[in-house]
Structures are given as C-alpha cells and as structure tokens.
C-alpha positions as CSV (number, residue, x, y, z in Angstrom):
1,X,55.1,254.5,138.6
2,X,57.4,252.4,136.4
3,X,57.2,253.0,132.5
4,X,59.6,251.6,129.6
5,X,63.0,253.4,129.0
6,X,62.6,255.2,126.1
7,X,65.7,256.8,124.5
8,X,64.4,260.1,122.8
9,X,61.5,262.7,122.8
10,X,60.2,261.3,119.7
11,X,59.3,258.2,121.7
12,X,56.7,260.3,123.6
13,X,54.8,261.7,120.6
14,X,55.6,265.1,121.1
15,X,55.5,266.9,117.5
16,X,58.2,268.0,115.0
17,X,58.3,271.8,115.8
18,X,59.2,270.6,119.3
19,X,60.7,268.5,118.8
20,X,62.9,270.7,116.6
21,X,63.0,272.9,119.4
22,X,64.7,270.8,121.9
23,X,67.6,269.5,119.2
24,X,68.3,273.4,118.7
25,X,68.9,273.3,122.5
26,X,70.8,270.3,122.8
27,X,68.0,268.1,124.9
28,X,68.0,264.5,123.2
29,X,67.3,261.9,125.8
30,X,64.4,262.5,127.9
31,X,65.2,262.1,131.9
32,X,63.3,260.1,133.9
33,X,61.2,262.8,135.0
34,X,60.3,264.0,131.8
35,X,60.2,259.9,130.5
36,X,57.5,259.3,133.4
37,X,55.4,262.5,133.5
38,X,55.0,263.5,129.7
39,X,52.7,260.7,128.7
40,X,50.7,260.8,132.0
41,X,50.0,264.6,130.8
42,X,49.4,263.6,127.3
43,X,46.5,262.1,128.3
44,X,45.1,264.6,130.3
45,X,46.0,263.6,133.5
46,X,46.1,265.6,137.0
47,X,49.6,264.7,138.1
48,X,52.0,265.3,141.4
49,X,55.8,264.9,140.6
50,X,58.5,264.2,143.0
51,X,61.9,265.5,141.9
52,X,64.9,267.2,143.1
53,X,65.6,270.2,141.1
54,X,67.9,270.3,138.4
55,X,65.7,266.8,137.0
56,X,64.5,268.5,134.5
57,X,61.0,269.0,135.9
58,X,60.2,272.3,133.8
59,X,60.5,270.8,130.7
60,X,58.0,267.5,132.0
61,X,55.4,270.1,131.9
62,X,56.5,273.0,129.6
63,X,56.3,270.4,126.8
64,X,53.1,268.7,127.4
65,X,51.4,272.2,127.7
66,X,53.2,273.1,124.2
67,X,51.6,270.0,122.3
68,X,48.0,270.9,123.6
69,X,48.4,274.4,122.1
70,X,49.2,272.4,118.6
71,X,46.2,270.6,119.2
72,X,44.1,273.2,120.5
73,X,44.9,276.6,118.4
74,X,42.4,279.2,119.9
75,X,44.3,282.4,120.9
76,X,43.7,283.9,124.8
77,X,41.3,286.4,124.9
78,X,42.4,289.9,126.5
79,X,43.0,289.6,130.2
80,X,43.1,285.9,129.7
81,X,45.0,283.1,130.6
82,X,45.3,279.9,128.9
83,X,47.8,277.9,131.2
84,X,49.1,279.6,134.7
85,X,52.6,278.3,136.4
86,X,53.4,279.6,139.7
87,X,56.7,280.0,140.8
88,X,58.0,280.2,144.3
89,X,60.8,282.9,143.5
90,X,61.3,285.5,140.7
91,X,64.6,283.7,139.6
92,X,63.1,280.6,138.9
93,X,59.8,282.2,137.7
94,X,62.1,283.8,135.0
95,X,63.8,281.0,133.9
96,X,60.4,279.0,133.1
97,X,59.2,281.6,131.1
98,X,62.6,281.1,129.0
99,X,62.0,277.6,129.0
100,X,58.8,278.2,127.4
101,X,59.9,280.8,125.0
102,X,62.8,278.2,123.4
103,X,60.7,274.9,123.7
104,X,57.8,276.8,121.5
105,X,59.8,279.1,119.4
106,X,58.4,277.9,116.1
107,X,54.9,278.1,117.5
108,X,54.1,281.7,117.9
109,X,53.4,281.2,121.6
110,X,52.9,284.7,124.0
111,X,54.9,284.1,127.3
112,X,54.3,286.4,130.1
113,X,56.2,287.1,133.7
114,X,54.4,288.4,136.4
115,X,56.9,288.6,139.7
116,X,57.5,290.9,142.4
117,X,60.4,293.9,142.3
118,X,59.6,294.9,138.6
119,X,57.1,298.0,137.0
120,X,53.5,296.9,137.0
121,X,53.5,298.4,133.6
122,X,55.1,296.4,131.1
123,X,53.0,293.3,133.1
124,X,49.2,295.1,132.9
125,X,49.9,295.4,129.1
126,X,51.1,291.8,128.3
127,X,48.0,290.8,130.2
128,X,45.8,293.4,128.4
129,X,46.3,291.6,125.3
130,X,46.1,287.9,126.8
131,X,49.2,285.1,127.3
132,X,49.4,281.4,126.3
133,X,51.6,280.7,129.2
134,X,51.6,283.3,132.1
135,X,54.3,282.3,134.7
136,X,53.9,284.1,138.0
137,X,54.9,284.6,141.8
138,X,51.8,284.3,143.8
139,X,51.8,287.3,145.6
140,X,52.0,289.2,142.7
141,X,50.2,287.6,140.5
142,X,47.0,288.7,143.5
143,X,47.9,292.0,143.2
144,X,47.0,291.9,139.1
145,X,43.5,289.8,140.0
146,X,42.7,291.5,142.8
147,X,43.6,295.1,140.1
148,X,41.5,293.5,137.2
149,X,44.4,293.1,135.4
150,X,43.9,289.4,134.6
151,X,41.0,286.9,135.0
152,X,41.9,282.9,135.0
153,X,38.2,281.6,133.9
154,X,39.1,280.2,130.7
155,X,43.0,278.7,132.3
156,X,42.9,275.1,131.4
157,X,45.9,274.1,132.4
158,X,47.5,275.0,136.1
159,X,51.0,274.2,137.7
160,X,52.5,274.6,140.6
161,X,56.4,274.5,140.7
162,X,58.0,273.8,143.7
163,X,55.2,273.5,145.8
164,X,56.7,272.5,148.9
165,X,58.7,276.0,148.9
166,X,55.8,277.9,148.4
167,X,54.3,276.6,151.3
168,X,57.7,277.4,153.6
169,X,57.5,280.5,152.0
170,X,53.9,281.1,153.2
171,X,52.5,281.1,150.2
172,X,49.1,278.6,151.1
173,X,46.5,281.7,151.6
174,X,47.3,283.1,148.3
175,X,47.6,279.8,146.1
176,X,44.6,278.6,148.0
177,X,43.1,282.6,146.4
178,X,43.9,281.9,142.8
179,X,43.4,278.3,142.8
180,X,39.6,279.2,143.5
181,X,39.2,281.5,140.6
182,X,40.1,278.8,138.5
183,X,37.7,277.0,136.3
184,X,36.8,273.5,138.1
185,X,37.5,271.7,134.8
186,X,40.6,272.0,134.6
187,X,44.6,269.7,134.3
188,X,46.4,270.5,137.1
189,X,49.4,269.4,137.7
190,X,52.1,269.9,141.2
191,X,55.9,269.4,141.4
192,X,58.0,269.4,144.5
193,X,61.2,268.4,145.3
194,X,60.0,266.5,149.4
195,X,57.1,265.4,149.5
196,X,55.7,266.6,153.2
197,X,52.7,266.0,154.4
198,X,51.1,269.6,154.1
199,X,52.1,268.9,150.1
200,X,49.7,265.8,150.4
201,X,46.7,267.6,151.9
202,X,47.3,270.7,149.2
203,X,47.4,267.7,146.5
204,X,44.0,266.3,147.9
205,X,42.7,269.4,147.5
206,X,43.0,270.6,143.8
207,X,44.0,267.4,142.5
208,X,41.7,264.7,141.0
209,X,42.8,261.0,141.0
210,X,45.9,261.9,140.3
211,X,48.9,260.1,138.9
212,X,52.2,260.4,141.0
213,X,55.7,260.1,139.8
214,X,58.7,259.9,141.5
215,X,62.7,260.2,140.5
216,X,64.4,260.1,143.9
217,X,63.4,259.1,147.2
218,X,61.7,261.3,149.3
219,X,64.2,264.0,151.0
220,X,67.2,262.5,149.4
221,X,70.3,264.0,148.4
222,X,71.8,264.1,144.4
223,X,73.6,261.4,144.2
224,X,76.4,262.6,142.3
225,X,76.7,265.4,144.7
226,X,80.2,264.9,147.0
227,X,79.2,266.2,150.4
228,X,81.2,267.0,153.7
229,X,80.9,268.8,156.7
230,X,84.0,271.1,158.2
231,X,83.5,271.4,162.5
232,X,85.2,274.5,163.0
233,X,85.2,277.3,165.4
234,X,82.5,280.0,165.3
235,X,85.1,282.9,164.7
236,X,87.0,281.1,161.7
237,X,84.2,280.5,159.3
238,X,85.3,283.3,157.1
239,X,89.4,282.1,156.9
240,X,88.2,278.7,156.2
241,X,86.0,279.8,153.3
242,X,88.4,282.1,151.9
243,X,90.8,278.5,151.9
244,X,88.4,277.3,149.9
245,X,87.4,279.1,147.5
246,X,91.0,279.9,146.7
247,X,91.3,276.8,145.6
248,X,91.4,276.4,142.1
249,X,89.0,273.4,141.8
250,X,86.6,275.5,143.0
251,X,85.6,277.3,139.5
252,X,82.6,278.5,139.9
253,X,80.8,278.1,143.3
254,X,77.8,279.3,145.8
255,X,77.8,279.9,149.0
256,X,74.7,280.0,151.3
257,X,74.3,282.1,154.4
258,X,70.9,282.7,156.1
259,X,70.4,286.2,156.0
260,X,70.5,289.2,154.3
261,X,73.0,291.2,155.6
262,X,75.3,287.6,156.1
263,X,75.4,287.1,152.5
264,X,76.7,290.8,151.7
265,X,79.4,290.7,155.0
266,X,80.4,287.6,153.2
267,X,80.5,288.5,149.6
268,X,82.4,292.3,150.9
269,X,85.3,289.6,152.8
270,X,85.8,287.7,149.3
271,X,86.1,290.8,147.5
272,X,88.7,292.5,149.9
273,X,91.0,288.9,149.9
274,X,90.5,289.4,145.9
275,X,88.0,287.1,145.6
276,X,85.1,288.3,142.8
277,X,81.7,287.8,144.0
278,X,78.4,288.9,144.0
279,X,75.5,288.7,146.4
280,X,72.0,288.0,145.2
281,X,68.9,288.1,148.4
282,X,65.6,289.5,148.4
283,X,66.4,293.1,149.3
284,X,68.2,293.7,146.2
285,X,66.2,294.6,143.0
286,X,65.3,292.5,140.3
287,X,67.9,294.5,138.3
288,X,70.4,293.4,140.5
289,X,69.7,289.9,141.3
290,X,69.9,289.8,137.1
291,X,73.0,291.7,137.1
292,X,74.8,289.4,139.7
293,X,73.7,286.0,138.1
294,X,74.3,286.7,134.7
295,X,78.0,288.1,136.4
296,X,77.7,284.3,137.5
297,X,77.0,282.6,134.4
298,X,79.1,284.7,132.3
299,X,82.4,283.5,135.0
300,X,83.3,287.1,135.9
301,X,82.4,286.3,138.8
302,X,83.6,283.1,140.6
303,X,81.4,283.3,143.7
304,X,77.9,284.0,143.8
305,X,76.2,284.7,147.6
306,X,73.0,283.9,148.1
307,X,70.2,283.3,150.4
308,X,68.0,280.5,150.1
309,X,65.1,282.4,148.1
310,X,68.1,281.2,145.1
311,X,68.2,277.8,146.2
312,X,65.4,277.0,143.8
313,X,65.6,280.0,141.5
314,X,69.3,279.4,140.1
315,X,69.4,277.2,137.2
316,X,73.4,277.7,136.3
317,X,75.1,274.8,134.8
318,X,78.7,273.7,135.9
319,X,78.6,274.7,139.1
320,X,81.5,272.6,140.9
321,X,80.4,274.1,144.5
322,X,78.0,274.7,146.8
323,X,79.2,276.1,150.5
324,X,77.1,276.3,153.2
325,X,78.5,279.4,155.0
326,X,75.7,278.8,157.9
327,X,73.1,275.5,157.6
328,X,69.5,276.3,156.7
329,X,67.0,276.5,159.6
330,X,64.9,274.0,157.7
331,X,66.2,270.4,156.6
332,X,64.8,270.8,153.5
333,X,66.2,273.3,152.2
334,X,69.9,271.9,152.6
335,X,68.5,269.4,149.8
336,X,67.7,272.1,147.6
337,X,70.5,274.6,148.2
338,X,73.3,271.3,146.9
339,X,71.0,270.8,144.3
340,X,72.6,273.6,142.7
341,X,75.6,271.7,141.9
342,X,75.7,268.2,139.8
343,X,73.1,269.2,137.5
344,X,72.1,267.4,134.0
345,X,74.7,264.3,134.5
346,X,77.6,266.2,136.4
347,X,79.6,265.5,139.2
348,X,79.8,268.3,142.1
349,X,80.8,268.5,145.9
350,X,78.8,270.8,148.5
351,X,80.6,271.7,151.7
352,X,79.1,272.6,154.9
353,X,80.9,275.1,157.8
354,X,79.5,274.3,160.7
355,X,80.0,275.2,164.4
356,X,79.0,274.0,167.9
357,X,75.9,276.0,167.9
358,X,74.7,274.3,164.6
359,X,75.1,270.6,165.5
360,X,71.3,270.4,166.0
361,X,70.6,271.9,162.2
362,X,72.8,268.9,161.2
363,X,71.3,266.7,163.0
364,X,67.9,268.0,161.4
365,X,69.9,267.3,158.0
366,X,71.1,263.9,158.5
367,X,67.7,262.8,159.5
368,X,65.6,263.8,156.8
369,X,68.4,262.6,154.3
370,X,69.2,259.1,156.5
371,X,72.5,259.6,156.5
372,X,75.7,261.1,158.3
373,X,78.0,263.0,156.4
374,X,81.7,262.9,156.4
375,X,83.3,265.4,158.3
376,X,86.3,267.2,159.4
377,X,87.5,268.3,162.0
378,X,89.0,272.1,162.3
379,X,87.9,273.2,166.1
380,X,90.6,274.5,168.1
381,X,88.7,272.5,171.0
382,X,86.4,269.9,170.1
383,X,83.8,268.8,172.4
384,X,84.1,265.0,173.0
385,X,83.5,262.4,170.9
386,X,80.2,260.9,172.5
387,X,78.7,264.7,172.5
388,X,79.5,264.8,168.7
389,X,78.1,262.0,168.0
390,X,74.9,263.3,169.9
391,X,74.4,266.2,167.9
392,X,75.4,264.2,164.4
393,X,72.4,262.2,165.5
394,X,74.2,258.7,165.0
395,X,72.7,256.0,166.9
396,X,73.5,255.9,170.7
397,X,72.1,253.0,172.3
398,X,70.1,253.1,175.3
399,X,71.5,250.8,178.4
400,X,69.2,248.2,179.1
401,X,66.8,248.1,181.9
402,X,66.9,245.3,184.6
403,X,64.8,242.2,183.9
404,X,61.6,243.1,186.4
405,X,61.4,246.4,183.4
406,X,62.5,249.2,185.7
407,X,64.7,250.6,188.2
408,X,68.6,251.6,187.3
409,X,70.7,250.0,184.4
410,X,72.4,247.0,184.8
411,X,75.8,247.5,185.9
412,X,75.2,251.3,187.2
413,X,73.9,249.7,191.0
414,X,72.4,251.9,193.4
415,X,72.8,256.0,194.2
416,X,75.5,255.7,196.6
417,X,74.7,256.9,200.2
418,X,74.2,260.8,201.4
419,X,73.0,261.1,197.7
420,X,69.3,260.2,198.0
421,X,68.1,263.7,198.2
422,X,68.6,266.7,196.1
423,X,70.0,269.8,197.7
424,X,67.1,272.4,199.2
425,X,67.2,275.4,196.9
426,X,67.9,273.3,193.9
427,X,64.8,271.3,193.0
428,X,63.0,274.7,191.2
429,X,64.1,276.4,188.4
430,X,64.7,280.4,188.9
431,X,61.4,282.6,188.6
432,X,62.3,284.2,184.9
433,X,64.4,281.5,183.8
434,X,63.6,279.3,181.0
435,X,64.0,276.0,179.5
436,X,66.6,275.0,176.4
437,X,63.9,275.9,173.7
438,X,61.3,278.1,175.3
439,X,60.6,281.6,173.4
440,X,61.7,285.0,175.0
441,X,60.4,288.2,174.8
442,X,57.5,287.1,173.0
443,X,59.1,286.0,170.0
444,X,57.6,283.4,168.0
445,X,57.9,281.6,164.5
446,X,55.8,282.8,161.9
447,X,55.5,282.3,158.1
448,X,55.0,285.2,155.7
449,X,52.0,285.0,154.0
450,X,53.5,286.4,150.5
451,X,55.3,288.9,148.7
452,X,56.2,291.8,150.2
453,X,55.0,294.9,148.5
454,X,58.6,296.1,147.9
455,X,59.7,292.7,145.9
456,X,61.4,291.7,148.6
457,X,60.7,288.2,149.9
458,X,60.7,287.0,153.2
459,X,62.9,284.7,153.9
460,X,63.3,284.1,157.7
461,X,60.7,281.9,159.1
462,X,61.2,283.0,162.8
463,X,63.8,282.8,165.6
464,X,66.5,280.8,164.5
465,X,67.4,278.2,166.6
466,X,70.9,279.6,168.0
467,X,69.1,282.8,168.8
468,X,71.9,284.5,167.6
469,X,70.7,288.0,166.3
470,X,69.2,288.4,163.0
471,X,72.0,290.1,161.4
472,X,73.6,286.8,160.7
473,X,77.1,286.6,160.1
C-alpha cells in the first residue's frame, strides 16, 4: 500500500497527550511503518505488517491501541484484558511493555508483563486487578489461562509481534490456544519481519480482509547495514574475533553463536584477552539476561553474547557491530540477528566467520536475501575457486546439451575405452552407510512447542547441519 508522506504524528490524528508523549521521547517524524499502518488501524482495520525490526513496528501499534483507550475509557474488569500483545521472547516482550508505559504516560494506562523465568506472583496480582495492555510470551501467558489467572473474553484488540519467530520457535499450538479464547469480534493485527508462507496461512486464519503493509522487501537485508563474510579456518574463529573486536571502531558490538554453552566459551575467551563482555541465552535467568543488557546499554560492557532468542528481543541503539561467531541454522534469522545494528537512521556493519563446514548456511543466506556478500579470505588452504563459488551459490552455468536434447555435452565426446563399466564391488553403497544428509541414530528436527517450564527457551531446532555436537563452539 502506497499512502502520502506525511512529516509528523500530528498528520495521523493521533491526540495531544500522545502526542506529547512521543516529543518527551524524541519521536517526531513518523517512519514509514508507522506512516502506513497507523491510519489503517485508526479505522479499525485487521492488518499484517511486513517490517524488519528496528522499523519502528511497536510504536505502529502501541499508538493506535493508545488513542482507542481515549476514545473508549472503560477500565478492565479483574482478570481482564483489554488488548493482548504476544511476544516471541522475554527481552522484546519487556521492551513493549516500556513502549507502552512512555507512549501513554499521561493517560493512566495499567501495563502488565507476563513472560517466562520470573515469580508467578507479582504477574497473578497485576492480572487480579485487570490490565489495559497485557504484553505476554505465549507459553506463559497458557500457564496463567489454563491457572484462571486471566480470561481474554472482553480483549478487543490482539497483536502478534514477530510472528514469523514464534512460529520457528514453535509457538503455533499455543497461539492457535489463546487465539480461540478470544472474542470473535475483535482488531487483530500481525507483524513479522519475512513473510513465509506458514505466516500467510496463520494470517488467513485470524485475520479478516485484512490490509497489508510493507517497508522492505520480503527477506531483505537493512540497507544501511555494511555486511562481509571472513572464510577462515575452523580452529581460528576465536583469534580472528578477538582482531576484531579490538579494534576500536568496534564500540559497542554483538556477536552471535548458536548455542548455549558457545556463547559463554566465547564471552569467557574475550574476558581472559581483556575484552568486557557478557553473555545473555535462555539458560540464564531473567535477572541475568537484565543484568547483562543493561551492562550493554550502559557501555561497561563492549561486547554482548548472545543466542538468537536476542536477535529480536534487543532493542539497543548505537550498536556499530553485529558478528556472526557461527551462521544461524535458519536463513532468516541472519536477517534479524544484523538487524541489531543500523537502527533508527544509522549506519552499521555485521560480519560473518565462517568456515568450510558453513558454506551451505551461506548459501541458505545469500538466497533468501538475493545477493552474495563480500568476502575475505583468511583460510590457511582454500578450497578452489569453482568449489567456493558452489557453496556461495553464485550462478554456475550448466553445459549445454547436444542438439537431438540428450547424450554428453558438447565438447566432452565420448567415455573413452575400458571405461564403460563400473568396477564390481563399487556400484552399492556399504550396508550402514548413509547418504550426504540422511539422519543417524534416529535423530530428527523438531520444533519446541513453547516455553520451557524453567524460562528457558528452546532455541535449537534440531540437528544442525554440520552435525558437529551440540556443545557448539
């Protein structure tokens, strides 16, 4: 959808007291998420937004949800809910909650957090007395329902945030739960950063004739984001990063790794070469994922480790660098885990390690974002240039077929005599062995179907590719 540029909020008729709001936080110029989407939701329509994270997308439906309250002044009743937004992780669940504290500060509107890894206690009492705005992690925001703690008859208004993590995350049997306890009269409204088919069918499902915007091109990279991929060796990851992040242009930075234990091995290197860091994954508690980022923002820290349940769930500003200690078993989430740099206007630079075991994860990469990134090369011994170029997935042509449409290639002539058979012994494969690919010992992928009791969120989505154990780094 293509609307007018409009160069303030006051050109989307959102009220004085928010209006206020937003000049007490410094937002003046709507983005073109929030220039598209407000107005749609104005009106009351359902709505599915496509846009990268650090867009703006909480505040293209934090304020629309505000100006209905001003129009619409009835408190929640206990145990009540007037507008529900789910959240993929407890960082970014958190953060929406602020959101909605600062946009209605003047308004007298109750915010409440319901995630995973804190006391059930402080949450069954801000339910007890009913929430505006009740911001939530599926899994457990069940827990409360299926406990009595909360009832979602009377919620008007529903989001879901980053809907296309939820479902990697597993998340579809809960949402699908709590989506049918909700009143069938109702504005619902879905944002996601891709826009995969399984987001299409959950949109058919709960949406009605709704409105779509997008910002960006489906499974595109930020723009201002400078991206580059190191080849190196599998046993020099760690000197290479530690090059890095000594560098002085590197001010405040995140690095990536896939697992658990991998992000703290990586954040224990920096801190013996004297390099302050922090790690932040789903086995620490929700003390100490707060701890670490607000380490983070506050820059005593320069480094912050994460898995990718922070991809979405930091919202940090001025970070000049994302490093991508090992590349995400899942395209997608390479999009979101640079989107933590070049937020709100700014220029940043993400940096992938990668090694000869990974060049089909980039080649995942550089298909869903059409494009090949620059690289460089630091292996000791480099595979040749044409197998590169097979695992960066640039084009290789095919040779052409003779004119009748089969037989050899042109040019390559016939198999040249004593050839024509293949060795006895040779034409089966081994009893036991397997194909490039095949699962062993019975592993397969799976996806987690929510929270774990503990808080702790699953983040591996099955065997990784490499099959290199799950300890990681």
């Amino acid at each position: 959808m293509k609307v007018s540029y409009v160069t303030s909020f006051a050109d989307l008729g959102l009220a004085e007291t928010i209006l206020r709001a937003l000049r007490e936080e410094g937002y003046t110029t709507p983005t073109p998420i929030q220039a598209q989407s407000i107005p749609l939701l104005l009106q009351g329509k359902d709505l599915l937004g496509i846009a990268q994270t650090g867009t703006g997308k909480t505040a293209a439906f934090a304020l629309p949800i505000l100006q209905g309250f001003l129009n619409d002044r009835r408190p929640a009743e206990p145990r009540h809910v007037r507008a529900l937004v789910m959240a993929p992780t407890r960082e970014l669940a958190v953060q929406i909650a602020d959101s909605f504290r600062a946009y209605g500060r003047t308004m007298g509107v109750s915010v409440a957090c319901v995630v995973g890894g804190m006391s059930f206690g402080p949450q069954i009492k801000a339910l007890a007395r009913g929430v505006d705005v009740l911001v939530a992690t599926p899994g457990r925001l069940l827990d409360h329902m299926q406990s009595g703690n909360v009832r979602l008859e009377q919620t008007s208004v529903v989001v879901l945030d980053e809907a296309d993590h939820m479902l990697d995350l597993g998340f579809i049997i809960p949402i699908r739960k709590i989506m049918s306890k909700l009143p069938k009269q109702r504005h619902s409204l879905f944002f996601s950063a891709t826009m995969p088919r399984e987001i299409a069918t959950l949109a058919s499902e709960f949406l009605t004739n709704p409105s779509q915007v997008s910002v960006t091109p489906e499974a595109t990279t930020a723009e201002r984001v400078n991206q580059q991929v190191i080849m190196v060796d599998a046993g020099a990851k760690a000197n290479v990063l530690l090059e890095l992040v000594k560098n002085e242009a590197y001010k405040r930075t995140i690095v990536f790794t896939r697992t658990k234990r991998g992000a703290d091995r990586v954040s224990k290197t920096l801190d013996q070469a004297g390099v302050a860091s922090a790690a932040i994954h789903g086995n620490k508690s929700q003390n100490q994922r707060q701890a670490a980022l607000d380490s983070f923002k506050n820059g005593r820290t320069r480094v912050l480790v994460a898995t990718d349940i922070a991809a979405r769930g930091i919202d940090v500003s001025n970070v000049t660098h994302v490093v991508n200690f090992e590349l995400p078993d899942v395209p997608e989430s390479y999009v979101h885990r640079i989107g933590r740099t070049a937020r709100a206007g700014t220029e940043g630079a993400a940096v992938s390690l990668v090694e000869n075991a990974e060049r089909n994860l980039l080649r995942g990469i550089e298909r869903l974002t059409r494009q090949a990134i620059p690289r460089v090369e630091r292996r000791n011994n480099p595979p040749d240039r044409a197998t590169d170029e097979i695992a960066a997935g640039q084009a290789i042509k095919r040779p052409q077929r003779n004119s009748n449409g089969g037989g050899r290639p042109q040019g390559q002539g016939q198999r040249p005599q004593g050839q024509g058979q293949r060795p006895q012994g040779q034409g089966q494969r081994p009893q036991g062995a397997q194909r490039s690919g095949e699962q062993r010992n019975g592993e397969r992928s799976f996806a987690p179907r929510g929270e774990q009791r503990s808080g702790a969120r699953p983040e591996q989505r099955g065997p990784r590719p490499d099959r290199r154990p799950a300890q990681g780094v």
